[in-house]
N, C-alpha and C positions, 0 to 999 in steps of 0.2 A: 331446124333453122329458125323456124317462127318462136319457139321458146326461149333460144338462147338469143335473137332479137330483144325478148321481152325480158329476160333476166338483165341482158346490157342497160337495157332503159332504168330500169329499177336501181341498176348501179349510181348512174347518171343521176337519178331522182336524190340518191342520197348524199353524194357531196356536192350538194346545192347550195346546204348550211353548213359547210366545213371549213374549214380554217384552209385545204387544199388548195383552191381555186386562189387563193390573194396568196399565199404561200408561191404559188406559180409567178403570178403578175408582179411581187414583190421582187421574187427571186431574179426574175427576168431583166427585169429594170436597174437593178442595184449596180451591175458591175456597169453598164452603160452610164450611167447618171455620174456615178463616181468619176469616170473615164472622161467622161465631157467636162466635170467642173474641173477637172486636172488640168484639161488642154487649156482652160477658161485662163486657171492662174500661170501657168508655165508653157506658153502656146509657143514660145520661140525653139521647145524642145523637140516641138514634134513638127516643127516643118520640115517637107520635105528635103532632098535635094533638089536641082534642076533637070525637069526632065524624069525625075522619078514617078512610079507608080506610089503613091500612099496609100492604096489599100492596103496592101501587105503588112504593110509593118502596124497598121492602122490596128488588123481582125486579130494581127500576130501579137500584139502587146495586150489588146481588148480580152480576147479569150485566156490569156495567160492568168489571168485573173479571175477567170470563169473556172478554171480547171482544177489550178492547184488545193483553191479549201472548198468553192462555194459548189463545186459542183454535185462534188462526192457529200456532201453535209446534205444538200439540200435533198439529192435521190432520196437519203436515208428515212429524211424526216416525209417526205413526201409518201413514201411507199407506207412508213407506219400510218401517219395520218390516214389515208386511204383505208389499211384493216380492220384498224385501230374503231373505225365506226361500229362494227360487230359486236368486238369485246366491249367500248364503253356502252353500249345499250342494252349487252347483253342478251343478242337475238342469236347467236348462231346454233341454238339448239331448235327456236321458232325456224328459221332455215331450212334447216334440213328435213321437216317434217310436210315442208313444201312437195308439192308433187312437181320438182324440179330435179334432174341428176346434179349428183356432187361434180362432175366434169363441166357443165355448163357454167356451173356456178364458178369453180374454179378458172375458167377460161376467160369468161365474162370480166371477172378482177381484174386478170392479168390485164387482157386486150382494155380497158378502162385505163389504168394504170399507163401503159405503154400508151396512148393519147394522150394522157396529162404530161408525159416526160415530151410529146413529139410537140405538143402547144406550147409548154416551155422553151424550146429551141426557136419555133416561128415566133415568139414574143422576143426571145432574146435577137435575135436575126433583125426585126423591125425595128426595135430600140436603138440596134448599132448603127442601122444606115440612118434614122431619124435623127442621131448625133451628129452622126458626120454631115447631113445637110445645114441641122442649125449652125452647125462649123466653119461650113462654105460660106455660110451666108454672112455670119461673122467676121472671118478674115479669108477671103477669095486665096491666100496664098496657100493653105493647105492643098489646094487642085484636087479637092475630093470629087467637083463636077468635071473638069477636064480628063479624067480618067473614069473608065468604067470597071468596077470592082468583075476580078477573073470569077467566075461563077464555077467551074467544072474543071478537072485536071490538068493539074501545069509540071511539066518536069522537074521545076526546081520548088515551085510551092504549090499546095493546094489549094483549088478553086474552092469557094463559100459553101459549095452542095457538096462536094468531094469532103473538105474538112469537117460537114458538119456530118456527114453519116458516119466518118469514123470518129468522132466526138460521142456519138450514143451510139457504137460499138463498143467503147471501152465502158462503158455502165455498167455493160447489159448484165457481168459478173455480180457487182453490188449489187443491181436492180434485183436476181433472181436468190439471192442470198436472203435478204430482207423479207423480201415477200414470204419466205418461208419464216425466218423469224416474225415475221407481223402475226401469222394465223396462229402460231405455237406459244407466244410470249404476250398475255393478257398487259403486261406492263409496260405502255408506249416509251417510258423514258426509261426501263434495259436494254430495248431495243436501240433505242437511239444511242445510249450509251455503247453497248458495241459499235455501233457507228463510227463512235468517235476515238473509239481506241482504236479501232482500225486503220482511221485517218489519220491520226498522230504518231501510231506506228508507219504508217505508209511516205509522212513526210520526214520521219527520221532515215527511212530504206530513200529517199531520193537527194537527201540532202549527203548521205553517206555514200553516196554512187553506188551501191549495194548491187551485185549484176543478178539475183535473184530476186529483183524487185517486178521483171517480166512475169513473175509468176503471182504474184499478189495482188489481186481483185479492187484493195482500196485505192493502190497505185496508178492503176491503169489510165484514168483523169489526169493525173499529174504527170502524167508520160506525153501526153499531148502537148504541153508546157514547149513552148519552139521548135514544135512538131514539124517536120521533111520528108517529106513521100520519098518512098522506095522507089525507084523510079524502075525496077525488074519487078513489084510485087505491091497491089492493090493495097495489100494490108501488111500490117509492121505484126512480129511475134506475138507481143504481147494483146497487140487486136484478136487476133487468131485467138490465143488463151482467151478471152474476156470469151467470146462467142463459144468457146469450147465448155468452160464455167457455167456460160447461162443454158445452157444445152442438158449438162449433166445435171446440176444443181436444180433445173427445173423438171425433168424426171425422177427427179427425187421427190419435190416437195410434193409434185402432181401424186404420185402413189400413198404419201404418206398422207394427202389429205382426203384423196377419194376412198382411201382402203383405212386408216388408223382416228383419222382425228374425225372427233365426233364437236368440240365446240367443249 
């Protein structure tokens, strides 16, 4: 436990100087910022009714925007940037001669990775509500302070914590795809470039209403898009799928990197 402590740190050490961390805070920010100066010019669109809750429609229109391009682009590039350190410095043969296991190492990545995707959410989460207060304070009639945003499961829509765990549910397929492309593909923009076919594939299969699109890993994000809880079933099919994807797809990569790839 003490070494793969000290292998995490080491991770940590090195997207210090990466482009990752502002990638994050960047990424974070952008659909809020955009969503605020919108309300700024066309604020008579999004007032409520009387007596309505505004959050709803508030997170429901916010994230709609989070989902459909920036979410699935941003995992891609993030996960590359993240391996992508190895390849450009050309240490991962210096690595492995480390008196470290390929399993720590390997672990270490992931669990680094999955904190960078979980601090992108709490950044995105802060940004929202920080909009909607400069909002309030702007024009009182949005009633963003007169109501308190539903935090946890509602029958008819999801609470903020309910919505965002299965937000990075539907990833987790991209996130564990990538990650294996990251260590296998020295070329951060092939990498990325599959990304983006996938993603342009993904929004042709949702604009096409494609019923095969539950099974397609880029999609999954954009399935969120006016998302409605099952109100018999925690998780919709295609969540299901996404966690099934990142289940297999990372017993795959885990063997192929601790047993085949050498760097």
């Amino acid at each position: 436990m003490k070494e793969f402590i000290i292998t995490f740190r080491a991770e940590l050490i090195k997207i210090k100087n990466s482009f990752a961390l502002w990638l994050i805070v960047i990424g974070s920010a952008f659909i809020p910022v955009f969503f605020l100066l919108h309300h700024f010019y066309e604020w008579e669109r999004y007032l409520p009714k009387p007596g309505e809750n505004p959050w709803f429609e508030y997170f429901r229109k916010g994230f709609n925007g989070v989902h459909f391009v920036l979410l699935p682009l941003l995992v891609v590039l993030l996960v590359g940037l993240v391996l992508n350190i190895e390849h450009k410095s050309n240490t991962w043969k210096h690595i492995f001669v480390l008196p470290v296991s390929k399993t720590k190492l390997y672990f270490s990545k992931y669990l680094l990775l999955i904190n960078l995707i979980i601090l992108f959410y709490g950044l995105l989460l802060m940004f929202f509500l920080s909009a909607a207060l400069i909002l309030s304070l702007w024009k009182s009639e949005f009633n963003y302070l007169l109501f308190k945003p539903l935090y946890l499961y509602h029958s008819v829509q999801s609470g903020i914590v309910d919505f965002t765990v299965k937000s990075f549910i539907s990833i987790l397929g991209i996130t564990a795809i990538h990650f294996w492309l990251s260590f296998r593909l020295k070329n951060l923009f092939v990498n990325i470039g599959i990304g983006l076919a996938g993603v342009v594939l993904a929004i042709s299969m949702y604009i096409g209403n494609w019923q095969s699109i539950i099974y397609f890993p880029y999609a999954f994000p954009m399935l969120m898009c006016n998302f409605v809880p099952d109100s018999h079933h925690f998780l919709s099919d295609f969540q299901i799928n996404s966690i099934i994807c990142f289940i297999v797809i990372s017993v795959l990569s885990y063997f192929d990197f601790t047993k085949k790839f050498n760097g």
